[in-house]
Each structure stands twice: as structure tokens, then as C-alpha cells.
Backbone bond lengths (Angstrom), bond angles and torsions (degrees), N, CA, C in turn:
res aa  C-N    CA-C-N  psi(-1)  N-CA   C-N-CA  omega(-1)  CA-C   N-CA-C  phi
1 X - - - 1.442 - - 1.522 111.33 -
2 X 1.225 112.92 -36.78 1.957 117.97 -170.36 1.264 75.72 -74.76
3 X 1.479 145.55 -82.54 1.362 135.86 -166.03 1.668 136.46 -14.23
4 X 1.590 87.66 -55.82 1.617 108.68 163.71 2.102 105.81 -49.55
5 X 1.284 108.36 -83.20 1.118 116.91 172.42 1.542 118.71 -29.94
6 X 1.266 123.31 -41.48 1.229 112.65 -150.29 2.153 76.35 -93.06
7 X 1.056 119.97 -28.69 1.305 130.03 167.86 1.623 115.72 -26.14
8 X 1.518 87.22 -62.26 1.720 104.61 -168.92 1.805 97.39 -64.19
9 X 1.231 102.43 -65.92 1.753 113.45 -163.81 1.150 102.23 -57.97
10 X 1.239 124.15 -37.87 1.729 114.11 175.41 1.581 123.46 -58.12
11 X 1.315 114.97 -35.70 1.489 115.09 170.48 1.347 128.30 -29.90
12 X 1.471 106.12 -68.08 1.320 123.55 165.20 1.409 121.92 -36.57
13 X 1.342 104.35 -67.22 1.749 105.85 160.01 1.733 118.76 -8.93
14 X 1.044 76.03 -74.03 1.825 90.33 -170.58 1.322 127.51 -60.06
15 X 1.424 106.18 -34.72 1.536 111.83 149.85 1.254 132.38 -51.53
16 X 1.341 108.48 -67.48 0.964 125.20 151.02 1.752 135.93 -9.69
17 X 1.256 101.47 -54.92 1.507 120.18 169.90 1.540 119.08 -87.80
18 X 0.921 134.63 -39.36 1.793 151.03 114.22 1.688 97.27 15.64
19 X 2.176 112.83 -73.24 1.195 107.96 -156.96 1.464 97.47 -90.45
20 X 1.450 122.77 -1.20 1.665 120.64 175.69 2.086 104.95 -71.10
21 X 1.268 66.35 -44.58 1.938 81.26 -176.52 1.572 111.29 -43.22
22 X 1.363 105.41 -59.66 1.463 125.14 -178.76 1.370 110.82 -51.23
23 X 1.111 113.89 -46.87 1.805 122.65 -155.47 1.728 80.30 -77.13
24 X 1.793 122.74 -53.62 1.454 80.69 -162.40 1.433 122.51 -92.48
25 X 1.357 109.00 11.84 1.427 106.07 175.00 1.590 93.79 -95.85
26 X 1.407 145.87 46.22 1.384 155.55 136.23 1.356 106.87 67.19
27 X 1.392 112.86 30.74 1.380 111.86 -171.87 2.090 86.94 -118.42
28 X 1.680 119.78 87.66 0.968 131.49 -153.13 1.908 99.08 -105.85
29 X 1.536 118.52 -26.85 1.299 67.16 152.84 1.877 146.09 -118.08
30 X 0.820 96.60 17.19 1.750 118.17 146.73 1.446 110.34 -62.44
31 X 1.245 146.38 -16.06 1.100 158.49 -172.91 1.664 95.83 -96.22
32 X 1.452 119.21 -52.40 1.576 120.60 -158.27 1.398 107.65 -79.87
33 X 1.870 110.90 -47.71 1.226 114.72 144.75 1.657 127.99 1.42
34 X 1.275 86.15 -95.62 1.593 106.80 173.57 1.346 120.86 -42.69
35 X 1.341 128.81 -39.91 0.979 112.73 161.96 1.275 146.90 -106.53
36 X 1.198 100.95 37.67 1.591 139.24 177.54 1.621 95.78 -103.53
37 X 1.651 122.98 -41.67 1.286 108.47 178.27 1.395 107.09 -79.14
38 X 1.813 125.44 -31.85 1.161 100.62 165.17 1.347 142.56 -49.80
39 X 1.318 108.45 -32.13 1.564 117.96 -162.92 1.734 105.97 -76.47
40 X 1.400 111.90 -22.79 1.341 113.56 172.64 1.654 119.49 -94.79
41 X 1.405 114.31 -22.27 1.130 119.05 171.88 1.781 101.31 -73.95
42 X 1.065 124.56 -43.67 1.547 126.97 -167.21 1.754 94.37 -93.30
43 X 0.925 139.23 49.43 1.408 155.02 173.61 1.805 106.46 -149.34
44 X 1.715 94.80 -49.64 1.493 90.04 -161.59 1.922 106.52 -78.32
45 X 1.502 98.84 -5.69 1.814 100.31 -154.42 2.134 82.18 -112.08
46 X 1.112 121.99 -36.03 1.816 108.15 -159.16 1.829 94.45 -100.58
47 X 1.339 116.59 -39.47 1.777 103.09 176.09 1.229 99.25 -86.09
48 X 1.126 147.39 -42.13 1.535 142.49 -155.17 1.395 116.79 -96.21
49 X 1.158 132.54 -48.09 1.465 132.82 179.74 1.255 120.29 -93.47
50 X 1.119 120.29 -26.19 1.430 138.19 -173.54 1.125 109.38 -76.68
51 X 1.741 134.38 -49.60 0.982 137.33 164.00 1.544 130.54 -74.89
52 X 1.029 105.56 -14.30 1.755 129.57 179.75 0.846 103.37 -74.20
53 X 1.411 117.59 -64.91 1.546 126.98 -147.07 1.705 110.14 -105.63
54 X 1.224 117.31 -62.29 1.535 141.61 -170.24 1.563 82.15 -80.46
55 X 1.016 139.86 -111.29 1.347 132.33 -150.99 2.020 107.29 -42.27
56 X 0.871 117.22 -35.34 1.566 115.17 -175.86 1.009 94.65 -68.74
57 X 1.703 142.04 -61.50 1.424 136.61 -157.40 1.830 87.41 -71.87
58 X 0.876 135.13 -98.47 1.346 123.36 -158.30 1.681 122.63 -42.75
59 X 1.105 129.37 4.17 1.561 154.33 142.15 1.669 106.96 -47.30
60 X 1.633 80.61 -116.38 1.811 98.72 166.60 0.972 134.79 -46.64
61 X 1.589 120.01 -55.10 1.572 108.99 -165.74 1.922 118.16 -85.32
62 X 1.663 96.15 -16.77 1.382 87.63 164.62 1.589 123.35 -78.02
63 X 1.083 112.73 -31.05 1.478 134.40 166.63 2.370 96.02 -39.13
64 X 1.092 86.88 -54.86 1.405 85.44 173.24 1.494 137.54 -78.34
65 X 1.370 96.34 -10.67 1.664 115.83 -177.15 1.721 95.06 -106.55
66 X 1.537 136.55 -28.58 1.153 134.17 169.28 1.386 111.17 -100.11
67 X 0.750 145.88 -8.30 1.489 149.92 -177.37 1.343 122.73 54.45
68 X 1.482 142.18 -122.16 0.864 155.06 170.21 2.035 125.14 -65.99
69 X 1.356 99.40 -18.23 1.183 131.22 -173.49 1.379 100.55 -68.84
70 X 1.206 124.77 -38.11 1.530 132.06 -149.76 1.522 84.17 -93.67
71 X 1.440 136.52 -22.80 1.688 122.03 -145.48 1.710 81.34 -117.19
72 X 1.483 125.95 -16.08 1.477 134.98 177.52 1.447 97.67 -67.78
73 X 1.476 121.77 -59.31 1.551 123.77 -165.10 1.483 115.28 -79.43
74 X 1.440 117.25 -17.14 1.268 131.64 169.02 1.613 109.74 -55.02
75 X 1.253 102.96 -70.61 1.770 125.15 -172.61 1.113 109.94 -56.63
76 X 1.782 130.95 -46.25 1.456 141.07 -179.75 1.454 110.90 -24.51
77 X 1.460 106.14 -76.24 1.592 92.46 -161.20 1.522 107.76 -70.89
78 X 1.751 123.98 -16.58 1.587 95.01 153.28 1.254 149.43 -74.32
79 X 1.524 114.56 5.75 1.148 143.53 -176.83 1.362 97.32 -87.33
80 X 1.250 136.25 -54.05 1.293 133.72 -144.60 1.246 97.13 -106.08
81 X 1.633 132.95 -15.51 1.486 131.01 152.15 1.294 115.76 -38.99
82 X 1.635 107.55 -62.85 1.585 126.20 -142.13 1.492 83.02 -87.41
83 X 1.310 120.34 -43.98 1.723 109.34 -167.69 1.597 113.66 -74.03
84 X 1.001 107.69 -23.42 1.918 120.09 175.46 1.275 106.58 -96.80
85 X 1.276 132.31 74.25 1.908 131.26 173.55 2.103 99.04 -47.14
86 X 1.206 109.64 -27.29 2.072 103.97 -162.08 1.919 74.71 -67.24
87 X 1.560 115.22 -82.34 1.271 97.99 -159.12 1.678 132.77 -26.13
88 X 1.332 99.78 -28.95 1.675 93.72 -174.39 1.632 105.54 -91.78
89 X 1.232 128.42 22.72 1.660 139.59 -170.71 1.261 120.63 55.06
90 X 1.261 106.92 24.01 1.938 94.31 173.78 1.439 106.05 -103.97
């Protein structure tokens, strides 16, 4: 899963550095270009896919491949806050 992610965010990078390259060797518009593809690639890959896709599948579908288990380990440590007053120092 970090793989995937680090997948998406890295794209941009590289563009990114691509239109740094350009700008200072003064060759600007290949430079403007580029970051016109960044701005849509880093729009189209961190609001749009990322949340669509990567955040929904690790949401829902593990929720469906772990079941009930996942909403057990979630709740725990607020359970064991609110039910233990020493842990929280009062």
C-alpha cells in the first residue's frame, strides 16, 4: 500500500523537476509546458485518485475482507481510555 502511494506522489516529483531543469537552462517554454502538466497531473493523481481509489479501497473493501474486526481495533484504545480514568492522569 505505502508503495502505491509513494507511486502516486512521486510522479509529480519528476515533472516537476523536468520544469525546474528547463526554466534554468532558459528554455521557458518547455518549462511552462511542464508545468501546466504538473498542475494537472498533481490535481489529477493527490485530489482525484488518491481519494477515489487508494483511500476508498483501504476504507471499504478492507472493511469487507476484515469484517467487523477492523471497527473492534478502531474503538479499543477509546474504550480503554474512557474505561481506565488512571491512564488518562486524573
Amino acid at each position: 500500500m505505502g508503495s502505491v502511494i509513494l507511486l502516486l506522489h512521486d510522479v509529480n516529483d519528476v515533472i516537476m523537476e523536468m520544469a525546474k531543469i528547463c526554466s534554468y537552462t532558459s528554455r521557458h517554454s518547455i518549462a511552462n509546458c511542464l508545468f501546466v502538466v504538473f498542475i494537472a497531473c498533481w490535481f489529477a493523481l493527490r485530489l482525484v485518485v488518491f481519494p477515489a481509489i487508494i483511500l476508498r479501497s483501504t476504507i471499504y473493501e478492507s472493511f469487507n475482507v476484515i469484517g467487523k474486526w477492523i471497527v473492534i481495533a478502531a474503538a479499543l484504545p477509546i474504550l480503554i481510555t474512557y474505561k481506565f480514568p488512571i491512564i488518562r492522569g486524573y
